[in-house]
N, C-alpha and C positions, 0 to 999 in steps of 0.2 A: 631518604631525606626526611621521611614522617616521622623518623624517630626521635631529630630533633622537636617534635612538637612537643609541648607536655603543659601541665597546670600545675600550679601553688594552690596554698590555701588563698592566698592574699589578693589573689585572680577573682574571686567570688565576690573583693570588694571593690571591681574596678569593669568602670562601661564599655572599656578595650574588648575587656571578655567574652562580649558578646557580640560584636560587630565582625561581620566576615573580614575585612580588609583587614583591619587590626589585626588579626588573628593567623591572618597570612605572615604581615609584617614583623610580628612579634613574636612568631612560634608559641606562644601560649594563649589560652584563652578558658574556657569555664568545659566541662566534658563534653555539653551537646555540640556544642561550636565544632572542637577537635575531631567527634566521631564522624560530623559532617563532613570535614574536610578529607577526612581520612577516606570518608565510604566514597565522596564524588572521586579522591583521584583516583583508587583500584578499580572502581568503572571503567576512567578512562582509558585505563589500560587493559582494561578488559577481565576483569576479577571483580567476580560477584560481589558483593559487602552492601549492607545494607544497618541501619541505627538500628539500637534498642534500648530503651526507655524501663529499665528498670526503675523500682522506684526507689530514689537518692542517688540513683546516679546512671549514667547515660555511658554506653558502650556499642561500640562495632560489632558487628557479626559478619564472616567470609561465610558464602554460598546464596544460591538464589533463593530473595524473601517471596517468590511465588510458589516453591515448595515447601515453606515451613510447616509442620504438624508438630502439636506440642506434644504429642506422642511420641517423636521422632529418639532413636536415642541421642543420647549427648555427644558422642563420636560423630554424630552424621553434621557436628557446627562446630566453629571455631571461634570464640569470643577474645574480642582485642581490646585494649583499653588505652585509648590513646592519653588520655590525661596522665597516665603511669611512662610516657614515652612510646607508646604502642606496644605494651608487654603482652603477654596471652595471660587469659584470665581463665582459669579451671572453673567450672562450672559450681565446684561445691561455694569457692572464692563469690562469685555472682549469688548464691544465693545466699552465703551469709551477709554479703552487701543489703540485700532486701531483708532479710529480716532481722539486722540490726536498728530498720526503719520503724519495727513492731510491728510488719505485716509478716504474715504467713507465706514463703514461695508458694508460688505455682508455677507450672509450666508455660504457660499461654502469659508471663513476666518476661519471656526472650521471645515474642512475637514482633516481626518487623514493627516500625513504630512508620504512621503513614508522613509523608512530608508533610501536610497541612499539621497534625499534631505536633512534628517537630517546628517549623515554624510557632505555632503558638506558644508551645514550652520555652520559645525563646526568645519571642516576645513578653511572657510572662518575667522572666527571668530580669530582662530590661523595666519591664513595670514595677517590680520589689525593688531593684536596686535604686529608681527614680522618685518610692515613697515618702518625699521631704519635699514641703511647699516649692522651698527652692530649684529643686530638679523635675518642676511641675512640666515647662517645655517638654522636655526628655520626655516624661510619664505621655505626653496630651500624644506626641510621636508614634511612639508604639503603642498606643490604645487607637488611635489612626489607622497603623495598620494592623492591627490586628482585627478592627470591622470591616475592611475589608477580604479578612480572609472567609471562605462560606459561613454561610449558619454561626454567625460569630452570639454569645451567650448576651442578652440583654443589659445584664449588668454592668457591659461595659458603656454602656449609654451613660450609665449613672457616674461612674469612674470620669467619663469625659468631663462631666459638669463637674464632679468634684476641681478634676485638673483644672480646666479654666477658672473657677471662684479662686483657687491659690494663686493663680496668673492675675486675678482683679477683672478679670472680666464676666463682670458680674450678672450683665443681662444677658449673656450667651450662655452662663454657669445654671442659671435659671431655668429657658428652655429644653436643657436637656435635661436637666433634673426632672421638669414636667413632664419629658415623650419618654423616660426610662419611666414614669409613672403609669401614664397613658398604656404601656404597652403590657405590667406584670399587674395591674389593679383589677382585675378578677380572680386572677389566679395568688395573688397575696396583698389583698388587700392592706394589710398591715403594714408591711414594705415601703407600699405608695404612699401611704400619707407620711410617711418620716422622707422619702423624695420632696414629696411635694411642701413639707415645713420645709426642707434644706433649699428649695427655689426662693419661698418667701423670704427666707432669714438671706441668702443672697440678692433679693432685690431690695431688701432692707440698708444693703450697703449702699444702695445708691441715693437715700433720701437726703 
């Protein structure tokens, strides 16, 4: 049945693509989404699979991600690609994926990719698609959750206020501009004070 899954190019311009349910509902969705669905159902049934996060594009791997060694030969894994319909992807195929991106392969490129990094990659994924005032909601959502996932990167503090000031809320767009200041202003000084203009210039809107 996964092999009806698959992705378009035109999935990359749509919020579908990245929502579990959608993705269920609609048999398509963006490659992380797809590989995720694909690795949880061979779980359920009892087949290893786990994501991998190459870079530009996101693929399956059959076998268990607590023996991977990037040493391992290439026979000892099996790479899927569910975005293609679940085709099998040869390894040379996977590494010209990645360095058509203008990186260098390496091996430790098919190392399990951990769920918390998937999650964030797919939050991110939702945060570029949400970059327009307009889809500032969407953006404030997954910048939400995405501080909640651990040790989330400071700058999405900064991101937060962004979102809200496009929302018009301007004295909450403020504070958080001030506490993403607050919190990188010895270690980049610099940084914090264009935070900290961008609080004033939003409580500017309110005079």
């Amino acid at each position: 049945a996964l092999g009806f899954f698959h992705g378009r190019p035109e999935d990359y311009e749509a919020l579908a693509s990245s929502l579990l349910p959608e993705g269920v509902r609609r048999r398509r969705g963006l490659p992380i989404l797809l590989s995720t669905l694909w690795t949880e159902t061979a779980r359920r049934v009892g087949i290893a699979a786990y994501g991998v996060g190459l870079p530009g594009h996101f693929v399956a791997a059959l076998g268990d991600p607590l023996t991977f060694a990037p040493e391992l030969p290439d026979g000892s894994r099996l790479l899927v690609d569910p975005w293609s319909g679940g085709r099998l992807l040869p390894f040379d195929a996977a590494r010209d994926l990645v360095e058509r991106t203008g990186r260098p392969f390496r091996r430790d490129h098919l190392a399990p990719a951990s769920p918390v990094a998937i999650v964030e990659r797919i939050l991110a994924n939702i945060r570029a698609w949400a970059d327009h005032p307009l889809r500032a909601p969407t953006r404030l959502w997954a910048i939400d959750l995405a501080l909640a996932v651990p040790d989330p990167p400071p700058w999405l503090l900064r991101d937060r206020g962004i979102a809200l000031s496009d929302m018009g809320h301007a004295h909450l767009a403020a504070r958080w501009l001030e506490e993403y200041a607050d919190v990188i202003g010895d270690e980049a000084p610099h940084e914090a004070e264009t935070a900290r203009a961008q609080a004033r210039a939003a409580r500017a809107q309110l005079n």
